[in-house]
C-alpha positions as CSV (number, residue, x, y, z in Angstrom):
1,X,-10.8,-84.8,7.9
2,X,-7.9,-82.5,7.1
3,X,-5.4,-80.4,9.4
4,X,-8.0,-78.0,9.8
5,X,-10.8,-80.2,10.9
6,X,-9.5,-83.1,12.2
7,X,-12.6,-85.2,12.1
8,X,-12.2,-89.0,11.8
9,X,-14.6,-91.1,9.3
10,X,-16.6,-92.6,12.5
11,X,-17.0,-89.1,13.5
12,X,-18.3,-88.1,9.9
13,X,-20.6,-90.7,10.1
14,X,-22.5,-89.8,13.4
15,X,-22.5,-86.0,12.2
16,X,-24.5,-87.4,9.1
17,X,-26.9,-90.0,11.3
18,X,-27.2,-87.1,14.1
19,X,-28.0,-84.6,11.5
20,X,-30.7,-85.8,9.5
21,X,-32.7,-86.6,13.0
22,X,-32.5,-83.1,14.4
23,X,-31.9,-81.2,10.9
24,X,-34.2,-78.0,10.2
25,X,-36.6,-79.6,7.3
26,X,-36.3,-76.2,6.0
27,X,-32.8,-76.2,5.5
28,X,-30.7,-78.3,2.5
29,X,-29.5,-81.8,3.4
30,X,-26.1,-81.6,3.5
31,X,-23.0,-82.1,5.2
32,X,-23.2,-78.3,6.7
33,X,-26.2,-78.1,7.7
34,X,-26.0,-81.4,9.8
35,X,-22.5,-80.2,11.5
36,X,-24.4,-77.0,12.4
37,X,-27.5,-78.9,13.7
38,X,-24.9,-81.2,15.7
39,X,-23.0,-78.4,17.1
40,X,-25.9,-76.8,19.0
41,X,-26.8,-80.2,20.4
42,X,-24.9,-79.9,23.6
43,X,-26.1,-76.4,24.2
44,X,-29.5,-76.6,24.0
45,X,-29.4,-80.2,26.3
46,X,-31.1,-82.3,23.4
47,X,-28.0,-85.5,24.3
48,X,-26.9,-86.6,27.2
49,X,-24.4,-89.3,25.9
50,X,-20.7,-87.7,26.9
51,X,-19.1,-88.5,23.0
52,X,-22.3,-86.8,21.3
53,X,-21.4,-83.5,23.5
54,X,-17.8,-84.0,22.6
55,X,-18.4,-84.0,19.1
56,X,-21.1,-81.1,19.5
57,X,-18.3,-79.2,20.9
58,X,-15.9,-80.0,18.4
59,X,-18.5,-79.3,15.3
60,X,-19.1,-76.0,16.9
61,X,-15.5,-74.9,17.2
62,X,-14.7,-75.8,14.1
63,X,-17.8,-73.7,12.8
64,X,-16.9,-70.8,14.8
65,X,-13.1,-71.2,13.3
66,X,-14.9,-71.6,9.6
67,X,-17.1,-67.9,10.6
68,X,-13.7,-66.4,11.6
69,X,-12.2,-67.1,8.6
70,X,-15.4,-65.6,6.5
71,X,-15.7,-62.5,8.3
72,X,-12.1,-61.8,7.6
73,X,-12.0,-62.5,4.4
74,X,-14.2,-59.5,3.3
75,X,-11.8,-57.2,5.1
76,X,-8.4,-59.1,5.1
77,X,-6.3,-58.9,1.6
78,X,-5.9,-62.7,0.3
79,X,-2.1,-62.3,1.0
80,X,-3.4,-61.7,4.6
81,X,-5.4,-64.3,4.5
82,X,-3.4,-67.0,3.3
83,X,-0.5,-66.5,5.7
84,X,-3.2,-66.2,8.3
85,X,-4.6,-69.7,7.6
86,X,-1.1,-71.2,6.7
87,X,1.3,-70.2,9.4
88,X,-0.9,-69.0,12.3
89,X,-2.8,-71.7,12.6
90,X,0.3,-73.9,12.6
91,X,-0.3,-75.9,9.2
92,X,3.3,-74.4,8.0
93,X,5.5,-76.4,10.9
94,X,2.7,-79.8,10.4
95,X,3.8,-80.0,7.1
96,X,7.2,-79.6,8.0
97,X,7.5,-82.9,9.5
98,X,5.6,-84.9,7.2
99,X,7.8,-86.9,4.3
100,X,9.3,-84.1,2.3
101,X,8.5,-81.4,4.8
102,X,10.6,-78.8,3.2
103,X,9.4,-79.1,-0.5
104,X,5.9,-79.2,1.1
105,X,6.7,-75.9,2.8
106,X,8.7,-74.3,-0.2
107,X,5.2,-75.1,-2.0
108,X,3.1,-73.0,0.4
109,X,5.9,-70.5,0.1
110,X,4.9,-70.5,-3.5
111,X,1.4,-70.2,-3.2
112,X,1.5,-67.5,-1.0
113,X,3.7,-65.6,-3.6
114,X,1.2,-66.3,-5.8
115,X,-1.6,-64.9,-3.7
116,X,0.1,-62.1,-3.4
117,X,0.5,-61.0,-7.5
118,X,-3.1,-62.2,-7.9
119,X,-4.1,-59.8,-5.3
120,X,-2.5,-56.7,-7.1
121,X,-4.7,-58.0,-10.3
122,X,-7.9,-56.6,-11.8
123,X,-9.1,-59.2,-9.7
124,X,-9.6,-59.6,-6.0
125,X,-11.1,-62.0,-3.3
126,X,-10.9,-65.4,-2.2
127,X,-13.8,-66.6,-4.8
128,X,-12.1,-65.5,-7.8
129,X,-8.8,-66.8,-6.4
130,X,-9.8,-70.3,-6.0
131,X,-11.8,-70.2,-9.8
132,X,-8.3,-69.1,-10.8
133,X,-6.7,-72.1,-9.3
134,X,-9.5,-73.8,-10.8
135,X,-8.8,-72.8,-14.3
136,X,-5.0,-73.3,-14.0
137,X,-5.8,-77.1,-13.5
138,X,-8.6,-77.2,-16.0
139,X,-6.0,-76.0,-18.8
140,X,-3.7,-78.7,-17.0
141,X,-1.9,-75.7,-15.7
142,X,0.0,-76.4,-12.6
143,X,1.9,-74.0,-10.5
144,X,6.1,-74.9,-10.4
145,X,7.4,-76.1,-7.4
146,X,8.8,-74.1,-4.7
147,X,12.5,-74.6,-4.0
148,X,13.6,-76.5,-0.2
149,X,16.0,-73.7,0.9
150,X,17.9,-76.9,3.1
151,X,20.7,-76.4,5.0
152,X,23.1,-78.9,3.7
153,X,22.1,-78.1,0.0
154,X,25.2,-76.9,-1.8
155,X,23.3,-73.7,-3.0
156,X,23.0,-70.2,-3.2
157,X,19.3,-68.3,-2.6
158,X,19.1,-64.4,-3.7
159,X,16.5,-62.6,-2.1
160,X,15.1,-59.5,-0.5
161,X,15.5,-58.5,2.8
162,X,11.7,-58.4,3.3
163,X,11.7,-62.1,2.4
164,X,14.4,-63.5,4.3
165,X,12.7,-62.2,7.4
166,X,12.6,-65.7,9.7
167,X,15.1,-67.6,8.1
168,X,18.7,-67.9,8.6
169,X,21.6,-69.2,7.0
170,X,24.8,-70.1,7.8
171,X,26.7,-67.3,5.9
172,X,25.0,-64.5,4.2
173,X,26.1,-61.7,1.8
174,X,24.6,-58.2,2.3
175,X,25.5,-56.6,-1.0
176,X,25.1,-52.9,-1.7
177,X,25.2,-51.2,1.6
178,X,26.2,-48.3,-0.1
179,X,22.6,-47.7,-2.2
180,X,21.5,-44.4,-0.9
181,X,17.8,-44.3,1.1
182,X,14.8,-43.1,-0.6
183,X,14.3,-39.9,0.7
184,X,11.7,-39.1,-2.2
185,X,8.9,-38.6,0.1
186,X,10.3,-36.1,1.7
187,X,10.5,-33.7,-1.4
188,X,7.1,-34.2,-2.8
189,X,5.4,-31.3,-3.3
190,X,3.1,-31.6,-1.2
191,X,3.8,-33.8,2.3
192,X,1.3,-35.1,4.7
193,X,1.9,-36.1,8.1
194,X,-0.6,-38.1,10.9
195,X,0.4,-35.6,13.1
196,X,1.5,-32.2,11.9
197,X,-1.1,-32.3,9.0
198,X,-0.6,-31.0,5.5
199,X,2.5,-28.7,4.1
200,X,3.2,-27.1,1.0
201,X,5.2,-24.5,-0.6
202,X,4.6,-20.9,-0.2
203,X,3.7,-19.7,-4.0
204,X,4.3,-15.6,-4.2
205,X,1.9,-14.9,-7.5
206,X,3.2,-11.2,-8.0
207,X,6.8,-12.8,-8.3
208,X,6.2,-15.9,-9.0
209,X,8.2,-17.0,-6.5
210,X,7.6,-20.6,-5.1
211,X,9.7,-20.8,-0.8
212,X,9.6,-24.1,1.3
213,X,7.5,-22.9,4.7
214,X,9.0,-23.7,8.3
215,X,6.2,-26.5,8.6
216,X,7.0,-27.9,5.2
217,X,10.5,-28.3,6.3
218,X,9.9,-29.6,9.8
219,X,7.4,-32.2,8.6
220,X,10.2,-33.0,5.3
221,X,13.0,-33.8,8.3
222,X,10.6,-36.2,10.2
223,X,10.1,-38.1,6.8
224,X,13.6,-38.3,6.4
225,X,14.3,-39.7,10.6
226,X,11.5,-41.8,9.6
227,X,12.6,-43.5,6.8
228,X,16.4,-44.1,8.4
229,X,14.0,-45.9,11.1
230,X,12.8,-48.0,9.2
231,X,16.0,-48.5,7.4
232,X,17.3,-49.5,10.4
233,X,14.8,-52.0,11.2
234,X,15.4,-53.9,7.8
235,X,19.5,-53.8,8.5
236,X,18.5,-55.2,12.2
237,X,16.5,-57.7,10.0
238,X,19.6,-58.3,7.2
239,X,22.3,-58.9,9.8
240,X,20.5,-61.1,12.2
241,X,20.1,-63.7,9.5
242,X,23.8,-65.1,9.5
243,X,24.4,-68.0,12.0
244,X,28.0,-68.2,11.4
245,X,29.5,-65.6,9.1
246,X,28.2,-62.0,7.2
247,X,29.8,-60.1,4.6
248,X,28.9,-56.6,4.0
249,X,29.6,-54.9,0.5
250,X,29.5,-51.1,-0.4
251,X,31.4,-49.1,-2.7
252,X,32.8,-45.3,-2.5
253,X,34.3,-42.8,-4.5
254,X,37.2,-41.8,-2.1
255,X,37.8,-44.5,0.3
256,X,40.7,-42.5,2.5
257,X,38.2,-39.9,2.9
258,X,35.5,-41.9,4.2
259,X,37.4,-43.9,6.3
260,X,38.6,-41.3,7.8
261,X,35.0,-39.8,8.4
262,X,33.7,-42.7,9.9
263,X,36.6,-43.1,12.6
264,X,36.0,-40.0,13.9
265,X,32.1,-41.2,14.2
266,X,33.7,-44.4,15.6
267,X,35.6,-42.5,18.3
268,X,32.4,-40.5,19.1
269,X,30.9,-43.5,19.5
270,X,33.3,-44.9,22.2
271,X,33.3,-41.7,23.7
272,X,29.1,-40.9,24.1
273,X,27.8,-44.5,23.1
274,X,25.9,-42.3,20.6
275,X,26.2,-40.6,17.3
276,X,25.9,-37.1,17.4
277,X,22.5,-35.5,15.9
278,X,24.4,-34.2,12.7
279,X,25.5,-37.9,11.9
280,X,22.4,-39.6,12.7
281,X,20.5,-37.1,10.2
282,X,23.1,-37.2,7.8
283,X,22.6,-40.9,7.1
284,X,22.7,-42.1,4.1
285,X,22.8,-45.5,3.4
286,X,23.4,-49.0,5.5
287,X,27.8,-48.1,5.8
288,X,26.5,-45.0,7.7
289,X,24.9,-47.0,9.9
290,X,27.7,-50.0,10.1
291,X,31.4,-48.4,9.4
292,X,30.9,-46.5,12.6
293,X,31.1,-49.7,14.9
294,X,33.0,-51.6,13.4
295,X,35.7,-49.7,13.1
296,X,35.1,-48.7,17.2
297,X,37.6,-50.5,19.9
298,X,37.3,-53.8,20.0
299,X,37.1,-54.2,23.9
300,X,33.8,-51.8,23.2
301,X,32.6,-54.7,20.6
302,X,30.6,-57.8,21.4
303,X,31.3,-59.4,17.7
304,X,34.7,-59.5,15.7
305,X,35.1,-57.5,12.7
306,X,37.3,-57.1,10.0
307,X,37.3,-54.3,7.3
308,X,38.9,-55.1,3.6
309,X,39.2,-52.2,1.1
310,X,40.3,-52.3,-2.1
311,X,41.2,-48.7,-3.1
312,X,43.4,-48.8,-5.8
313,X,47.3,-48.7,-5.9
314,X,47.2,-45.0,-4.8
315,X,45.1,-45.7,-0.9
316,X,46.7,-49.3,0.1
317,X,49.3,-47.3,1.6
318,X,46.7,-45.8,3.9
319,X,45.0,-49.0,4.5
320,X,47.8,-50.5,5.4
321,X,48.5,-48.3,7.8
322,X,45.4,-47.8,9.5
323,X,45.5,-52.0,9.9
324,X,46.9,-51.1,13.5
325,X,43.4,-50.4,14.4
326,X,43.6,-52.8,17.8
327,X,41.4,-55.9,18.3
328,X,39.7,-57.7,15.1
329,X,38.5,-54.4,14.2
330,X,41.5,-53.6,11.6
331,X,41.4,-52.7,8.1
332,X,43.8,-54.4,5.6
333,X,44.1,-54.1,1.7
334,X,42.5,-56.8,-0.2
335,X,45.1,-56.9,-2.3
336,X,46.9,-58.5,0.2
337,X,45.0,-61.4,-0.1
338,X,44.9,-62.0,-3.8
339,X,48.0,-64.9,-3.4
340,X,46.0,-66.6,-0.7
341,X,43.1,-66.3,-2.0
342,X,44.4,-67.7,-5.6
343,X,45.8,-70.7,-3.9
344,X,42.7,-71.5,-1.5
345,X,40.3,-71.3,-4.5
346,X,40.9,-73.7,-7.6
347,X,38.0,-73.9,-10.4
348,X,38.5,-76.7,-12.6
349,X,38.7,-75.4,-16.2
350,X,36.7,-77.0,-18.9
351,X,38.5,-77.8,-22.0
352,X,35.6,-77.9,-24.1
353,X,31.7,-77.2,-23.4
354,X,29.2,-80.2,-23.3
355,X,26.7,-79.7,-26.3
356,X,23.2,-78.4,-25.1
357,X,20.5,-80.3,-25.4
358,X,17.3,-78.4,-24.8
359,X,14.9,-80.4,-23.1
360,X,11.5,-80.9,-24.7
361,X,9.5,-79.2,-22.1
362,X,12.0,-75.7,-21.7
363,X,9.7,-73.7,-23.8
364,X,6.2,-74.4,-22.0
365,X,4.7,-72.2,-19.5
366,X,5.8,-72.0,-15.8
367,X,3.4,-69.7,-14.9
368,X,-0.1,-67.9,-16.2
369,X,-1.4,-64.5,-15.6
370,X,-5.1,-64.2,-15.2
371,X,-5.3,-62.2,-18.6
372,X,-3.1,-65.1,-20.1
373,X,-6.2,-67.2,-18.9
374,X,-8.6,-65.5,-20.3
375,X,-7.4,-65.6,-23.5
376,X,-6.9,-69.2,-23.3
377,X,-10.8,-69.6,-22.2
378,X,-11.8,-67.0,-25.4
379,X,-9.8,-69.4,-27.6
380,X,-11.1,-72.8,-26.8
381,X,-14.7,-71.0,-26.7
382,X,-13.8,-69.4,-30.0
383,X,-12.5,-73.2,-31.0
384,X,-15.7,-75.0,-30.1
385,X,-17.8,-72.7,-31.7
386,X,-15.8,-73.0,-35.0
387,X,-16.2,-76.6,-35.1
388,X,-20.0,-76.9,-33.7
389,X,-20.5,-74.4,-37.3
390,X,-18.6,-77.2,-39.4
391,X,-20.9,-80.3,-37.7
């Protein structure tokens, strides 16, 4: 009778009075084994009535729906799973528009996180994850709600890039563009490739000697193209979550010096609408990939730009300079903006803190890990057999 089904009672009850009349006697008597007698009812021609074949037809495609579900479950992970059920089959937006859609759908968010640790357990499967849930409510255990990311909430939500994939916001912060890529795969020793197969390092025995080979080093530079791919997939992810505004964050060690690097890849860039192959390979983190257009023409641009560096006493000059940059693609100090800034922004300074009063419940348990819960079963057992001993 759920989202899943969508059987009424009336519908229930002529599954039960249809099933015990042409239910196997071999077979238990149950609630399954009557929608799977019903369901081959209008197949095999036993009915005639037009709402007995409807309801064959609907017991059977919920069946074959059910069978799906169980054959992928041996094959699927339970993450897979999970979102499978939750947001293919279109239970995520239903909830959504039921009273307190959003906490409703923060919840599933949670479960799935959930199914997701409990996957990289000991543990594994759909059984053992449901007698997990099980014993979470049996030790009156319950999982913490999910928070409603709403739109008009005055809030702040830190997250992964891999998690904010679908959502959007209207302004997001991008902070640490200037982390360099993991290029570790590439200098394993040894690398292994779909395609080109296995490389490793010549090893001279006499000399003892240990030389990179040609292959080695061709397969190490597709790692490395691959890996700014998919870099560049998560930035595409990262900056297409902003409705309204982004901000990008990086830090360098010499900021005249790199901006002056990455004008020259912006004029390349208005000249050949590419990067050259030296730049592309030599990328190292997401300003690599973002410095170069935005600091391009702004009659080349589609979006508006503006580039603030704070360089120290010593490069304002510079920055200040370059600001002639033409379009909304100009580079000013952010010093500069320290009086406005101080006179937009006023924080209300408390005289004296409010005394904290902890809350009763603050030091019980959010959250259980399976080993926490079986402990927690050893105990109780190790409890009741204490006390059986004293009776």
């Amino acid at each position: 009778m759920s989202y899943f089904g969508g059987f009424t009672a009336a519908e229930l009850g002529m599954v039960r009075k249809l099933g015990r009349e042409y239910v196997d006697t071999n077979v238990h008597n149950n609630l399954y084994e009557h929608l799977k007698a019903v369901a081959v009812l209008g197949e095999a021609g036993k009915v005639q009535e037009p709402d007995v074949k409807q309801l064959s037809g609907k017991c059977a495609l919920f069946l074959a729906k059910l069978t799906e579900y169980r054959d992928k479950s041996s094959v699927e992970s339970l993450y897979d799973l999970c979102w499978e059920i939750i947001y293919d089959s279109g239970y995520y937006d239903y909830v959504g528009t039921m009273p307190a859609g959003a906490q409703r759908q923060a919840n599933l968010n949670v479960l799935l996180e959930r199914a997701a640790g409990y996957g990289k357990s000991s543990y594994s499967g759909l059984f053992n994850f449901l007698r997990y849930i099980e014993r979470l409510k049996k030790f009156d255990e319950d999982f913490a709600e999910g928070a409603a990311s709403l739109d008009n909430e005055n809030l702040v939500i830190i997250m992964s890039i891999h998690k904010s994939k679908g959502l959007e916001f209207p302004i997001v912060i991008l902070a640490g563009a200037h982390k360099s890529i993991n290029f570790m795969d590439a200098t394993a020793p040894v690398l292994v490739d779909q395609n080109l197969g296995i490389a490793v390092d010549y090893v001279d025995l006499e000399r003892r000697t240990k030389t990179p080979t040609i292959i080695k080093g061709a397969m190490a530079r597709r790692i490395v193209r691959e890996s700014i791919s998919e870099e560049e997939r998560l930035l595409y992810v990262a900056m297409t979550r902003a409705r309204e505004k982004l901000i990008i964050t990086g830090v360098v060690k010499d900021a005249d010096k790199t901006l002056e690097k990455y004008r020259g890849s912006a004029k390349q860039l208005e000249a050949d609408g590419m990067l050259s192959y030296a730049d592309s390979e030599n990328i190292k983190n997401y300003l690599d990939m973002i410095m170069p257009v935005c600091l391009m023409d702004s009659d080349k641009l589609k979006g508006s730009f503006k580039v603030m560096v704070d360089a120290g006493e010593d490069s304002l000059a510079d920055a200040d300079e370059s600001g002639g940059l033409a379009g909304a693609a100009n580079v000013v100090g952010i010093g500069e903006l320290a009086d406005e800034i101080k006179e937009a922004v006023s924080y209300p300074l408390l005289d004296e803190l409010p005394e904290y009063v902890p809350d009763d419940n603050a030091a019980g348990r959010m959250k259980l890990t399976v080993s926490q819960l079986k402990a927690m079963q050893a105990m109780m057992i190790q409890r009741k057999m204490l006390t059986w001993m004293n009776l």
